[in-house]
mmCIF file of the N, C-alpha and C atoms, coordinates in Angstrom:
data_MODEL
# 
_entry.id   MODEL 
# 
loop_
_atom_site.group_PDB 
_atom_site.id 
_atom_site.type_symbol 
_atom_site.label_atom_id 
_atom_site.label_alt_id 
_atom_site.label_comp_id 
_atom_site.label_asym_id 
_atom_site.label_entity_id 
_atom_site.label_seq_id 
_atom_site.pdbx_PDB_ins_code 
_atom_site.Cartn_x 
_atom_site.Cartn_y 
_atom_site.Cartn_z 
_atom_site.occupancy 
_atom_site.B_iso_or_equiv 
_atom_site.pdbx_formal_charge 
_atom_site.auth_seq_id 
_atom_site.auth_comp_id 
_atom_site.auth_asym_id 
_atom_site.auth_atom_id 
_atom_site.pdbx_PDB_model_num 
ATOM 1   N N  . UNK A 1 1  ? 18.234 22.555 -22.227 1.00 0.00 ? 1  UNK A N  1 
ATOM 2   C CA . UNK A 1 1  ? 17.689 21.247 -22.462 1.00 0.00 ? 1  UNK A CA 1 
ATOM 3   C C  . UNK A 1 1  ? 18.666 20.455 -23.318 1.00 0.00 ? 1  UNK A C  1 
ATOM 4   N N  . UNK A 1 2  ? 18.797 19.074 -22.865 1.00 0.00 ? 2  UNK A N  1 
ATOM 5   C CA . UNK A 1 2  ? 19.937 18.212 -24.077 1.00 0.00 ? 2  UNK A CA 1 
ATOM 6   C C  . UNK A 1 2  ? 18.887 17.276 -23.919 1.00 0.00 ? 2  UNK A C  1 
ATOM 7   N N  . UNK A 1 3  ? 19.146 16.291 -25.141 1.00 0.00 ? 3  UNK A N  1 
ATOM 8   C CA . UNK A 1 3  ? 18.881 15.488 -25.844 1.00 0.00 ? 3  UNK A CA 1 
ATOM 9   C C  . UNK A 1 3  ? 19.516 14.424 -24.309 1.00 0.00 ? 3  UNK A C  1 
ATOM 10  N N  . UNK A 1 4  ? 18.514 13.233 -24.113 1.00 0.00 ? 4  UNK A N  1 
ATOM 11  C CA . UNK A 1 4  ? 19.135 12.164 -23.482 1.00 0.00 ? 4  UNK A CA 1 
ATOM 12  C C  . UNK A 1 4  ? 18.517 11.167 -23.702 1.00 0.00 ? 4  UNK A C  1 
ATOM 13  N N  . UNK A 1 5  ? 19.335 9.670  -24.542 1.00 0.00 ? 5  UNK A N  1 
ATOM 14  C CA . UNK A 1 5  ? 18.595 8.838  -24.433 1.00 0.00 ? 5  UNK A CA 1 
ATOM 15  C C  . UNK A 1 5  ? 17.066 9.018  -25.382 1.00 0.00 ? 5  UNK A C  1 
ATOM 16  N N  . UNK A 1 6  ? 16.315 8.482  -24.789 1.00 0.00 ? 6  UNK A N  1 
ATOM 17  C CA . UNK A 1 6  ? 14.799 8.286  -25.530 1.00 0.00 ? 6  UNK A CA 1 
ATOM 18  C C  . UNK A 1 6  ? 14.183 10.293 -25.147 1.00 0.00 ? 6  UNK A C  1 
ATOM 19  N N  . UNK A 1 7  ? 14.816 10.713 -24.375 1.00 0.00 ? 7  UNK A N  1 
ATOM 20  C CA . UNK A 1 7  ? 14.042 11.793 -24.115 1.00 0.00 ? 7  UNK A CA 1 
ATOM 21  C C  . UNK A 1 7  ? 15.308 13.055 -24.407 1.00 0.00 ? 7  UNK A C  1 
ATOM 22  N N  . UNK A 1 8  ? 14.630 14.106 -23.144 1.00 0.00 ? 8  UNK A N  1 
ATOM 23  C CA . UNK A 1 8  ? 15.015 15.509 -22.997 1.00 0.00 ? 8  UNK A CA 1 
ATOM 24  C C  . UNK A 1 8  ? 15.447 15.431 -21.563 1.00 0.00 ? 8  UNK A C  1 
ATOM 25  N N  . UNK A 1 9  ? 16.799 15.895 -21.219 1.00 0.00 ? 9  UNK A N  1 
ATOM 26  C CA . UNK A 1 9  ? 17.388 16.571 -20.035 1.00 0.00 ? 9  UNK A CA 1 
ATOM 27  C C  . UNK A 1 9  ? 17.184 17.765 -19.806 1.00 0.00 ? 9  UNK A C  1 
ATOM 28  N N  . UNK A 1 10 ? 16.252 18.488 -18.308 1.00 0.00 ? 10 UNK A N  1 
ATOM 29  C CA . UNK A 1 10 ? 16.210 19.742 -18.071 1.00 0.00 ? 10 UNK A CA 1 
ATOM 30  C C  . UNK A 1 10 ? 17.109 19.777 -16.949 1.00 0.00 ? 10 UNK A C  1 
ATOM 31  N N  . UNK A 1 11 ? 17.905 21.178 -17.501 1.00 0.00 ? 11 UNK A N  1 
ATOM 32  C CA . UNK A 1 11 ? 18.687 21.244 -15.847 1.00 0.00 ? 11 UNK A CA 1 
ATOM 33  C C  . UNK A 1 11 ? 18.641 22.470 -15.507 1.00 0.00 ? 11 UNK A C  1 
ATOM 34  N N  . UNK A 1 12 ? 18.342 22.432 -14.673 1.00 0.00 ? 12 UNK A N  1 
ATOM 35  C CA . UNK A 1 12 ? 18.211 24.453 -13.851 1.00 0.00 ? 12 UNK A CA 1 
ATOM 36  C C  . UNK A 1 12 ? 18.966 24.286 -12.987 1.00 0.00 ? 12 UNK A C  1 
ATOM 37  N N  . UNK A 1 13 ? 19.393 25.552 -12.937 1.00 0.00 ? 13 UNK A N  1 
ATOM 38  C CA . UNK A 1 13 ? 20.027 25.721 -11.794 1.00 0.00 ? 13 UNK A CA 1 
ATOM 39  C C  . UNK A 1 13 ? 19.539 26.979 -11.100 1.00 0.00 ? 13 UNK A C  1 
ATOM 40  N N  . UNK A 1 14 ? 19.805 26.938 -9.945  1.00 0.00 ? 14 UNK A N  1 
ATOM 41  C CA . UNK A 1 14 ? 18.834 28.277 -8.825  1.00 0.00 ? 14 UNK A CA 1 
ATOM 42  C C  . UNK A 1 14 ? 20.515 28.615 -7.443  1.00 0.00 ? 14 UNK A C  1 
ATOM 43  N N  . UNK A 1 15 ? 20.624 29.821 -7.377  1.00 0.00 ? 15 UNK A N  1 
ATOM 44  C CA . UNK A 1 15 ? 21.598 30.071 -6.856  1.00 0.00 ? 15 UNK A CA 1 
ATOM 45  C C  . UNK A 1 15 ? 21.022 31.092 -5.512  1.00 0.00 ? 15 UNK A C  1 
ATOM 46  N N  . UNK A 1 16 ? 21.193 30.637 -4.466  1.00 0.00 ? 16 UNK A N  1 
ATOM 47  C CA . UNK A 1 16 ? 20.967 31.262 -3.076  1.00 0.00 ? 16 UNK A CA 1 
ATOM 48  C C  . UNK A 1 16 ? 22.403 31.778 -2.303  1.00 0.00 ? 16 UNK A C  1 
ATOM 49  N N  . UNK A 1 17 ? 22.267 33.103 -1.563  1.00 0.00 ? 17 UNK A N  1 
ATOM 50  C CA . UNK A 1 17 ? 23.072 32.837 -1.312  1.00 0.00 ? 17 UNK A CA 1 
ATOM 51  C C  . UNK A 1 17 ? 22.986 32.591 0.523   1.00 0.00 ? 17 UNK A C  1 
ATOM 52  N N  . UNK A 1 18 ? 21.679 32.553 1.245   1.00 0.00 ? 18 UNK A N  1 
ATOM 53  C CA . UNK A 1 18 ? 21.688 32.003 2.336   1.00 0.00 ? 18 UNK A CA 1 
ATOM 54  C C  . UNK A 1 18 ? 21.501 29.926 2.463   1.00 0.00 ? 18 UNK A C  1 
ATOM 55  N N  . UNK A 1 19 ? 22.365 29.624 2.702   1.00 0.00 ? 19 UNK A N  1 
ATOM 56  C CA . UNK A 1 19 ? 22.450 28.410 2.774   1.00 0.00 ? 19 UNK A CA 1 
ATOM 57  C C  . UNK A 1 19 ? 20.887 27.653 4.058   1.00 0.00 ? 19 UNK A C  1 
ATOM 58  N N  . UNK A 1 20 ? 21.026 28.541 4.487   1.00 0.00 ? 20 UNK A N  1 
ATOM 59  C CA . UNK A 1 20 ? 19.452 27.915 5.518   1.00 0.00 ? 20 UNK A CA 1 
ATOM 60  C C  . UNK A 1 20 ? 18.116 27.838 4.485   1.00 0.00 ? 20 UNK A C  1 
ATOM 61  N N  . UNK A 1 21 ? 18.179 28.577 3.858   1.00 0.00 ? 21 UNK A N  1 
ATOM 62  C CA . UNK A 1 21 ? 17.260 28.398 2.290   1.00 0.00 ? 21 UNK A CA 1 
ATOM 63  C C  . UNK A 1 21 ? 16.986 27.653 1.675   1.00 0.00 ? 21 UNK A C  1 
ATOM 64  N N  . UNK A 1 22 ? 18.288 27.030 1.474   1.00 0.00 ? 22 UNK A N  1 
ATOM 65  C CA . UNK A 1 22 ? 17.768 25.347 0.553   1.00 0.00 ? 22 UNK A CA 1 
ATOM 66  C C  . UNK A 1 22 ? 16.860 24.587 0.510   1.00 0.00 ? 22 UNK A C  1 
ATOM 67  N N  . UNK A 1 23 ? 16.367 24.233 1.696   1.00 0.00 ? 23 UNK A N  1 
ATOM 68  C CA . UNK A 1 23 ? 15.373 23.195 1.906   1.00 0.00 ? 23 UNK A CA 1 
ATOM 69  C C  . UNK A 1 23 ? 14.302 23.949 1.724   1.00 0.00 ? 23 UNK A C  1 
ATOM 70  N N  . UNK A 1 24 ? 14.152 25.083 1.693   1.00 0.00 ? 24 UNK A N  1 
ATOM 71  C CA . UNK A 1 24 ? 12.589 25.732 1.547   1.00 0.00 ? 24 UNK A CA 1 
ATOM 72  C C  . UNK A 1 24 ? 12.316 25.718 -0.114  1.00 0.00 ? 24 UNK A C  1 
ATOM 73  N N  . UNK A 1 25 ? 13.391 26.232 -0.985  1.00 0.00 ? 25 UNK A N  1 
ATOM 74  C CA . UNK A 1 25 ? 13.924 26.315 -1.833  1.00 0.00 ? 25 UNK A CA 1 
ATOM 75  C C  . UNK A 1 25 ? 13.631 25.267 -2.682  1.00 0.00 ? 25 UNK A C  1 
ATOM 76  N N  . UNK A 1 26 ? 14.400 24.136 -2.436  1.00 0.00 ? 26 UNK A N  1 
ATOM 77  C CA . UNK A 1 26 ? 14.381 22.963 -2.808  1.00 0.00 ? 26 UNK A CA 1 
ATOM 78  C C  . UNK A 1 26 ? 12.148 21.963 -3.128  1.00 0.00 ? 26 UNK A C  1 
ATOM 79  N N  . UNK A 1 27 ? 12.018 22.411 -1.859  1.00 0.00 ? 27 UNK A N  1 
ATOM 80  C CA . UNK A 1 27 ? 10.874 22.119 -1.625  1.00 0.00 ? 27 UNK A CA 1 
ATOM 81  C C  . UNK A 1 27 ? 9.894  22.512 -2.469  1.00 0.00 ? 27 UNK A C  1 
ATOM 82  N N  . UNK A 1 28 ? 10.283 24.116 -2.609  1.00 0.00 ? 28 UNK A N  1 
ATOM 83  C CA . UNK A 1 28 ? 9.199  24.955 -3.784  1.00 0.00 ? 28 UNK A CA 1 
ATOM 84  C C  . UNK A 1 28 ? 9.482  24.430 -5.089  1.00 0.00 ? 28 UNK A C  1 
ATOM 85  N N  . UNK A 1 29 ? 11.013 23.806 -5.667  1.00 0.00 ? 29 UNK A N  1 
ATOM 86  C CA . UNK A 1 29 ? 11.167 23.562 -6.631  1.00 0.00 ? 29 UNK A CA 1 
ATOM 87  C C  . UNK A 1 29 ? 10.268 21.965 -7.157  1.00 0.00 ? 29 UNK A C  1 
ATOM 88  N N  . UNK A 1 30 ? 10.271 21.450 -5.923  1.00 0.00 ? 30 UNK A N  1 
ATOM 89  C CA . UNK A 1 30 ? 9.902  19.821 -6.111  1.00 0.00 ? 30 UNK A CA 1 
ATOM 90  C C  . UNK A 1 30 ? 8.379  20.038 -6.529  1.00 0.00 ? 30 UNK A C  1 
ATOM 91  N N  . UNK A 1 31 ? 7.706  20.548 -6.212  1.00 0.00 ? 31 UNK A N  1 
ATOM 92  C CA . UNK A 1 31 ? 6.262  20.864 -6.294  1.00 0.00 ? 31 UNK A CA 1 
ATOM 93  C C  . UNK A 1 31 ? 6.271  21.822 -7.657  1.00 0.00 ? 31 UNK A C  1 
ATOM 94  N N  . UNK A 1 32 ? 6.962  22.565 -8.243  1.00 0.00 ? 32 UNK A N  1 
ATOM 95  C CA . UNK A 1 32 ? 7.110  22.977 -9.120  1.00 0.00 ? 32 UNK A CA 1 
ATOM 96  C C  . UNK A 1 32 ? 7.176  22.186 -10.694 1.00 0.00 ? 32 UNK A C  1 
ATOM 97  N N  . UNK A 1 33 ? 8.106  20.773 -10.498 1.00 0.00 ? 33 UNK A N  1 
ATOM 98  C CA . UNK A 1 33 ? 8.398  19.629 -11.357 1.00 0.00 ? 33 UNK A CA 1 
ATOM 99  C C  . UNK A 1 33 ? 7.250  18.899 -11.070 1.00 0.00 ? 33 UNK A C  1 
ATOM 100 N N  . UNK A 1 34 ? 6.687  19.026 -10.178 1.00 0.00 ? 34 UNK A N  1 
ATOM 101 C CA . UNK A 1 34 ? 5.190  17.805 -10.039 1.00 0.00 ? 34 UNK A CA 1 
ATOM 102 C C  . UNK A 1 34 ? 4.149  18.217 -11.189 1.00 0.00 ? 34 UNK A C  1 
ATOM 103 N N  . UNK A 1 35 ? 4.040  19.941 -11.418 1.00 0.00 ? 35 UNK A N  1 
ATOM 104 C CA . UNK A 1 35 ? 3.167  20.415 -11.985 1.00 0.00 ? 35 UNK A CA 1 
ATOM 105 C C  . UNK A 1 35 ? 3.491  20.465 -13.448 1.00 0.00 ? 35 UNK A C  1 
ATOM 106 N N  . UNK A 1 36 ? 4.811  20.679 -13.217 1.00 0.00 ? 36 UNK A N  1 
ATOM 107 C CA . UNK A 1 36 ? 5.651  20.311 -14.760 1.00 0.00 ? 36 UNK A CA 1 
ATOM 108 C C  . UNK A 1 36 ? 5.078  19.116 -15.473 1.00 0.00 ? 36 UNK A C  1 
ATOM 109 N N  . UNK A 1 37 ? 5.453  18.168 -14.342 1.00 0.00 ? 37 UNK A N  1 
ATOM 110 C CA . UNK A 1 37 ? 5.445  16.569 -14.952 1.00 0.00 ? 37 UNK A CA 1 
ATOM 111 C C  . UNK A 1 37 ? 3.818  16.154 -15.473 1.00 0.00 ? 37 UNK A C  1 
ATOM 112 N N  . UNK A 1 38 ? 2.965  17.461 -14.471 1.00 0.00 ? 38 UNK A N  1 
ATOM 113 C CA . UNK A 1 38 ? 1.395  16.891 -14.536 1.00 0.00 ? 38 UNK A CA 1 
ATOM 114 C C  . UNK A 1 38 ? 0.992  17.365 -16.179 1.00 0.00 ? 38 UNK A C  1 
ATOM 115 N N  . UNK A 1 39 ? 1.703  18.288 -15.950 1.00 0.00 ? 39 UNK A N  1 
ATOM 116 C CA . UNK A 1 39 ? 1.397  19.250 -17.659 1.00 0.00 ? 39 UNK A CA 1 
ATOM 117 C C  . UNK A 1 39 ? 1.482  18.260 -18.828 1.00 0.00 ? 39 UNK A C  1 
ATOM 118 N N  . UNK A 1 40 ? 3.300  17.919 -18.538 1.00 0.00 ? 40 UNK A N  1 
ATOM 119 C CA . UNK A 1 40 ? 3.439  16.932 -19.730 1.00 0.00 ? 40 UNK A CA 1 
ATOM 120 C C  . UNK A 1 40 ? 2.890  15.758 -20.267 1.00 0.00 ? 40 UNK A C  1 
ATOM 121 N N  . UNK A 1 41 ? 2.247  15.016 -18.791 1.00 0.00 ? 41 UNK A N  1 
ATOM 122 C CA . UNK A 1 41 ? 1.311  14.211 -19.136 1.00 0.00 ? 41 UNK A CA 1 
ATOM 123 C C  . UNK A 1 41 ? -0.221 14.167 -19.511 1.00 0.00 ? 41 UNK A C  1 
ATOM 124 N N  . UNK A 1 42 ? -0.386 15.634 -19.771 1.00 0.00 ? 42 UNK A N  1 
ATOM 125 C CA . UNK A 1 42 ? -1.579 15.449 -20.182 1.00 0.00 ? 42 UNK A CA 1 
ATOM 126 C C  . UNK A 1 42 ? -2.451 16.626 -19.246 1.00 0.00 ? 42 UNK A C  1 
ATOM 127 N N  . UNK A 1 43 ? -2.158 16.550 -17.961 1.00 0.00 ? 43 UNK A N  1 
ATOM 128 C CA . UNK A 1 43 ? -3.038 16.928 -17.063 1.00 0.00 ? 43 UNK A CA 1 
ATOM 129 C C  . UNK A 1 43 ? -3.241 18.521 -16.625 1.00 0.00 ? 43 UNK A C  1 
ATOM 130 N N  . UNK A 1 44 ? -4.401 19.270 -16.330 1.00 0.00 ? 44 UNK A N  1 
ATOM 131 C CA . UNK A 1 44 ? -4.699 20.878 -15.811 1.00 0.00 ? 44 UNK A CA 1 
ATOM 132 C C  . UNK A 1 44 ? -4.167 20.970 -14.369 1.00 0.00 ? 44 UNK A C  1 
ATOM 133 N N  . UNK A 1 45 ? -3.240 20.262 -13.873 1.00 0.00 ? 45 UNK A N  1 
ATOM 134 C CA . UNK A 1 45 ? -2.917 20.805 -12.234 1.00 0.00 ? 45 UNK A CA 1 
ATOM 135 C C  . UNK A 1 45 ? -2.096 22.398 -12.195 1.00 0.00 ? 45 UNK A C  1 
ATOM 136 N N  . UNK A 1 46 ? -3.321 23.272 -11.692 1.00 0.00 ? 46 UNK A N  1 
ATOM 137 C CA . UNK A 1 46 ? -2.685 24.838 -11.317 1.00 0.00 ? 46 UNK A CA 1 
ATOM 138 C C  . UNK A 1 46 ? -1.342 24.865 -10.305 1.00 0.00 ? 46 UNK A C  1 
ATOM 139 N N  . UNK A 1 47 ? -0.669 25.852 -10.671 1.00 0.00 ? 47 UNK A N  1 
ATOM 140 C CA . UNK A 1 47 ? 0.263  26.165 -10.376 1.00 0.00 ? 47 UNK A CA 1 
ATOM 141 C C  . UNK A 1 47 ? -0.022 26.247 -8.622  1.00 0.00 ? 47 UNK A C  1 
ATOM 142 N N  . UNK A 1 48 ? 1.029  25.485 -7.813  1.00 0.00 ? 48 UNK A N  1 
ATOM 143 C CA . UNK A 1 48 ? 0.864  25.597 -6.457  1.00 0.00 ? 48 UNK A CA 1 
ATOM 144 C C  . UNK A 1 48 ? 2.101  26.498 -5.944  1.00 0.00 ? 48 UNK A C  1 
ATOM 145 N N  . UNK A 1 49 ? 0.958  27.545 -5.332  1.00 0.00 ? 49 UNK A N  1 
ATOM 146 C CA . UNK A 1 49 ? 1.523  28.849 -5.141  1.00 0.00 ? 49 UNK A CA 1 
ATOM 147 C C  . UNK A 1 49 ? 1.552  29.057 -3.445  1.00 0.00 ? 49 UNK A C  1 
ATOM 148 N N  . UNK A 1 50 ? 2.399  29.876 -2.782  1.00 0.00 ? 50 UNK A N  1 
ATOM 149 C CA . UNK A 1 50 ? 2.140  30.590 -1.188  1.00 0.00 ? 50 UNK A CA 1 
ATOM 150 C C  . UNK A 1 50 ? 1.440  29.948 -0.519  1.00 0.00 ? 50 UNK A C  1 
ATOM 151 N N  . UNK A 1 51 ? 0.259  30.232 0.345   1.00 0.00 ? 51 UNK A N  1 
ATOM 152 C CA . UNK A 1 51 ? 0.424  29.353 1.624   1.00 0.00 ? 51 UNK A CA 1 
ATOM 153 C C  . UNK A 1 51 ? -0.259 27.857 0.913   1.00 0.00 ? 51 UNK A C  1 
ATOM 154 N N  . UNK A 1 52 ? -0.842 27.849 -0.486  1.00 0.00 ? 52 UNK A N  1 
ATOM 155 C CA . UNK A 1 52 ? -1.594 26.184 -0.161  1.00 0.00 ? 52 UNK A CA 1 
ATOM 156 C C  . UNK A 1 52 ? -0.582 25.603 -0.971  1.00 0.00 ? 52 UNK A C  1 
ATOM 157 N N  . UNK A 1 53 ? 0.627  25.857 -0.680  1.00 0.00 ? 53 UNK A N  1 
ATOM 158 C CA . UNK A 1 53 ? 2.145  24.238 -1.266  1.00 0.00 ? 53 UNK A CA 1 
ATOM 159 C C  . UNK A 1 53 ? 1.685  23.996 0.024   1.00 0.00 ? 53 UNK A C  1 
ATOM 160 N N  . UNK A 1 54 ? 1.046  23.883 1.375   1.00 0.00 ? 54 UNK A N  1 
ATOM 161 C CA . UNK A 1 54 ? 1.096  23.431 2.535   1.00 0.00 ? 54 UNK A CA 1 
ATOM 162 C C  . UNK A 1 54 ? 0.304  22.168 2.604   1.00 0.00 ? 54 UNK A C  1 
ATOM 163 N N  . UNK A 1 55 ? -0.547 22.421 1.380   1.00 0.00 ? 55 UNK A N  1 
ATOM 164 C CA . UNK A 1 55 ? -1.813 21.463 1.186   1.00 0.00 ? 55 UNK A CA 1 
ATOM 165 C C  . UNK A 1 55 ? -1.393 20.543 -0.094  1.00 0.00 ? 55 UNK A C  1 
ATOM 166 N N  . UNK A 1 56 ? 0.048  20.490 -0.160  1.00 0.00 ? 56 UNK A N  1 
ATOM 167 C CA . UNK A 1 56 ? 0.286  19.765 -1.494  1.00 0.00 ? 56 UNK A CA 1 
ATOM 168 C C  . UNK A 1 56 ? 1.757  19.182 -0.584  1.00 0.00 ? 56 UNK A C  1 
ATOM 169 N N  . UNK A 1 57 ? 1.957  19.272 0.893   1.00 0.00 ? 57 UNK A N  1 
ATOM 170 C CA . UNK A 1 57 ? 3.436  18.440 1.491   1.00 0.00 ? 57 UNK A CA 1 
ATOM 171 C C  . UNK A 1 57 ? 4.592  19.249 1.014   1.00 0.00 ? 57 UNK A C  1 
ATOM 172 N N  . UNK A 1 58 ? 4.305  20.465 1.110   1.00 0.00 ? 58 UNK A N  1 
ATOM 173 C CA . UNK A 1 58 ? 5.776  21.886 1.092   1.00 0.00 ? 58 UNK A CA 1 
ATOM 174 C C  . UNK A 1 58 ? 6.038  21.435 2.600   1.00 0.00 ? 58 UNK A C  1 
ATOM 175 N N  . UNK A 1 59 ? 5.651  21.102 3.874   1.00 0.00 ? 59 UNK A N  1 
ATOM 176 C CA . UNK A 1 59 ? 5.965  21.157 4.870   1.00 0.00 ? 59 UNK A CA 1 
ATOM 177 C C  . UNK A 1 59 ? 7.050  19.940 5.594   1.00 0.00 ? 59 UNK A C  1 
ATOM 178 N N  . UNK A 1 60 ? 6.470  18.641 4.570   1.00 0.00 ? 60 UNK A N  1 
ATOM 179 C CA . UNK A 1 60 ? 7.623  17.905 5.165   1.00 0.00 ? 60 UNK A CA 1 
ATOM 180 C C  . UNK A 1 60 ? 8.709  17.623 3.988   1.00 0.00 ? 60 UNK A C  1 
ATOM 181 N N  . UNK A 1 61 ? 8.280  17.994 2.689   1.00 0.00 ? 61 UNK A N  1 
ATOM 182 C CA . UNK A 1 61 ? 9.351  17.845 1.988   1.00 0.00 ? 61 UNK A CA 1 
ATOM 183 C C  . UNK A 1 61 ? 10.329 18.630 1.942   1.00 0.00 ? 61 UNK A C  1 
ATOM 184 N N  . UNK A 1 62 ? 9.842  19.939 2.829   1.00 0.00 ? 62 UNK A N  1 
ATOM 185 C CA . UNK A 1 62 ? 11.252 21.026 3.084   1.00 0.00 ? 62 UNK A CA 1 
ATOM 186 C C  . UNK A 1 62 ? 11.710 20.272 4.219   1.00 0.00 ? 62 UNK A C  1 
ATOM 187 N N  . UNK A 1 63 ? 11.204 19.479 5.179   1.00 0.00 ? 63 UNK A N  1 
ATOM 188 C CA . UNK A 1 63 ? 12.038 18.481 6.207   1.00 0.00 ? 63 UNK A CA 1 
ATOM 189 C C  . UNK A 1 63 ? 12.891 17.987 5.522   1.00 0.00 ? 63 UNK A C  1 
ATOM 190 N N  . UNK A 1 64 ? 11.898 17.134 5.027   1.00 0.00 ? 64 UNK A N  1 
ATOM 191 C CA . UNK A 1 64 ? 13.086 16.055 3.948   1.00 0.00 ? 64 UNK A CA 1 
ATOM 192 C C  . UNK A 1 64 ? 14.658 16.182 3.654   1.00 0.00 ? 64 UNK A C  1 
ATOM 193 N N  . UNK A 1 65 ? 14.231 17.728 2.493   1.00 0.00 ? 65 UNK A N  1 
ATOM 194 C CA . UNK A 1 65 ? 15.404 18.053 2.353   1.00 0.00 ? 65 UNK A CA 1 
ATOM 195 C C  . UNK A 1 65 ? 16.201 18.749 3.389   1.00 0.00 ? 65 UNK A C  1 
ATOM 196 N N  . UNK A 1 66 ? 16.122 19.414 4.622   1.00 0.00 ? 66 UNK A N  1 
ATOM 197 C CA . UNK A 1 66 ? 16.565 20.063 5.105   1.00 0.00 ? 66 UNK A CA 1 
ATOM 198 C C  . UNK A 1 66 ? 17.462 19.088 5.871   1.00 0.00 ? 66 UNK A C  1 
ATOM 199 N N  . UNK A 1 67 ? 17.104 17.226 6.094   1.00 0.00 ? 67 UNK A N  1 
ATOM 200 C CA . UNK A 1 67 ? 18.122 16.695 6.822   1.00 0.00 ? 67 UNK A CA 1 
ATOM 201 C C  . UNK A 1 67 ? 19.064 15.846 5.301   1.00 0.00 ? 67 UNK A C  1 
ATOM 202 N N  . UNK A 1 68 ? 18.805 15.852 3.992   1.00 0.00 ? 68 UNK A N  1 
ATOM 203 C CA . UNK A 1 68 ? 19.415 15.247 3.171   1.00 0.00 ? 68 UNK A CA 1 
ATOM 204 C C  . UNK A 1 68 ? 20.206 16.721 2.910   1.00 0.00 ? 68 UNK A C  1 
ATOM 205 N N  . UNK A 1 69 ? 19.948 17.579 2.903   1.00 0.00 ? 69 UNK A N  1 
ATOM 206 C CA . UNK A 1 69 ? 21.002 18.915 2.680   1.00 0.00 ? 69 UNK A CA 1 
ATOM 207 C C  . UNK A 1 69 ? 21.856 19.506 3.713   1.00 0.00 ? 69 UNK A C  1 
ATOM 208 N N  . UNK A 1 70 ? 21.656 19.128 5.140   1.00 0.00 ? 70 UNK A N  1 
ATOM 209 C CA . UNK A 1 70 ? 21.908 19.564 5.924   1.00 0.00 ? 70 UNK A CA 1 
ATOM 210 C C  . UNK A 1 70 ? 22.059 20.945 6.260   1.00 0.00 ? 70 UNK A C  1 
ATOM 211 N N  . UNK A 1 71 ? 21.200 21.498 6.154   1.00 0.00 ? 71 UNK A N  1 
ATOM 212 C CA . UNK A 1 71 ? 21.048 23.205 6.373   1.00 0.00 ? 71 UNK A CA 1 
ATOM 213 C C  . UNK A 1 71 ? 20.896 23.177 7.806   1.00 0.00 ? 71 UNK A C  1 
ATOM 214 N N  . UNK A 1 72 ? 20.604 24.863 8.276   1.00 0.00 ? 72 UNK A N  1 
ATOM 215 C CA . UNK A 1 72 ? 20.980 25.074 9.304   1.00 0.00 ? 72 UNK A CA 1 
ATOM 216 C C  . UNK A 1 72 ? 19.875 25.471 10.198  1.00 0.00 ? 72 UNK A C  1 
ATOM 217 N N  . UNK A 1 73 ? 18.551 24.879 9.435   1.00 0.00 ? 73 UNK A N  1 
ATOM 218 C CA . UNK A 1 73 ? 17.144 24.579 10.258  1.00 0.00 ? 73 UNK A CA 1 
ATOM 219 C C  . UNK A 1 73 ? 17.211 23.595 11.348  1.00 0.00 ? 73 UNK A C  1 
ATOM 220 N N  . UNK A 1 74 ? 16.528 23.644 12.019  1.00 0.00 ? 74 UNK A N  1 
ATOM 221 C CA . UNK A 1 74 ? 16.459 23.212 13.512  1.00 0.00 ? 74 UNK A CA 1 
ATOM 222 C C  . UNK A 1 74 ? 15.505 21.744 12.809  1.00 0.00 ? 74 UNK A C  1 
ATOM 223 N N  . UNK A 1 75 ? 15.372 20.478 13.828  1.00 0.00 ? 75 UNK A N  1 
ATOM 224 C CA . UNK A 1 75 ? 14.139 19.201 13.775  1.00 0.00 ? 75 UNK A CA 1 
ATOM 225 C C  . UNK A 1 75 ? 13.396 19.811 13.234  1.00 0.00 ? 75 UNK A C  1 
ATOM 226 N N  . UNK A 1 76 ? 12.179 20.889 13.608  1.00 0.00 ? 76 UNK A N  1 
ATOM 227 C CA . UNK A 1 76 ? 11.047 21.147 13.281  1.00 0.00 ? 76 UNK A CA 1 
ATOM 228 C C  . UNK A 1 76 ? 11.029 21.672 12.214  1.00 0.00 ? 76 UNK A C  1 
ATOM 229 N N  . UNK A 1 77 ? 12.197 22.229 11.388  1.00 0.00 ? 77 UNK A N  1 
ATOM 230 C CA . UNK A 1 77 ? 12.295 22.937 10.152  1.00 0.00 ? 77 UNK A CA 1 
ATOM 231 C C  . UNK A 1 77 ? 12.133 24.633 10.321  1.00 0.00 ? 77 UNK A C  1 
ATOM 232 N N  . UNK A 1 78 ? 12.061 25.013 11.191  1.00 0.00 ? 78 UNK A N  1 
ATOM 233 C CA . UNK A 1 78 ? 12.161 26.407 11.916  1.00 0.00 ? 78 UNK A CA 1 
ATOM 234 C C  . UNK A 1 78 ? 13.589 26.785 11.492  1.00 0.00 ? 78 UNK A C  1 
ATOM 235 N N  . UNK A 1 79 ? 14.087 28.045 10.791  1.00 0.00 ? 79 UNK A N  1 
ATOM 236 C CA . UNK A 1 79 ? 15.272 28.462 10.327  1.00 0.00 ? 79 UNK A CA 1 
ATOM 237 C C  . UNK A 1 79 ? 15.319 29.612 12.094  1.00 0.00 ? 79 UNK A C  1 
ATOM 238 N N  . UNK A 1 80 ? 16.666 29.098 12.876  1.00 0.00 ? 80 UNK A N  1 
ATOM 239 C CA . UNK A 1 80 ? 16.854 29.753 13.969  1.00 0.00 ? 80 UNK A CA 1 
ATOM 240 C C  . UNK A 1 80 ? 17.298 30.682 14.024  1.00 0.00 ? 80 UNK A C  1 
ATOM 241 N N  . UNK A 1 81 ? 17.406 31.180 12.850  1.00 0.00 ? 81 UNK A N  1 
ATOM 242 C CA . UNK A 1 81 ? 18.303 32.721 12.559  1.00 0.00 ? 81 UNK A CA 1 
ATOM 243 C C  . UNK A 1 81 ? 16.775 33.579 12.192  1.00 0.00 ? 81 UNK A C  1 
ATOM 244 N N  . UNK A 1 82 ? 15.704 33.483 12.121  1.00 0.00 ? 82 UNK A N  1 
ATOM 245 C CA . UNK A 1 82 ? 14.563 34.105 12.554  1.00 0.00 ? 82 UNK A CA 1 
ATOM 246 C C  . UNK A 1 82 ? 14.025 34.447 13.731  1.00 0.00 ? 82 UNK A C  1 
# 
């Protein structure tokens, strides 16, 4: 954590080493900072875990990232090496 400005900088870092991963990856992390962010403000949102991130948009925000990262998932987000 550093000092930035009026606040606090968090930086993680997460190291994979299949590159088709990212976007799933990425996805679990984004929903991860939502719950972060819900905490800090005040709020009880439980930790979104296995299949219900599906019910919180794990499904298109691993899209999302999968065409801003360019991994090696197919349109539908299907990793073709499965």
């Amino acid at each position: 954590m550093l000092a930035s400005g009026d606040g606090t900088e968090l930086v993680l870092e997460h190291t994979v080493d299949d590159r088709s991963e990212l976007s799933a990856m990425a996805a679990g992390w984004h929903l991860c900072l939502l719950v972060a962010d819900d905490h800090l403000c005040g709020g009880q949102q439980a930790p979104i875990v296995g299949e219900t991130a599906h019910d919180y948009g794990w499904d298109e925000l691993e899209r999302q990232y999968a065409r801003s990262l360019d991994t090696d998932r197919d349109a539908t987000g299907a990793d073709p090496n499965r």
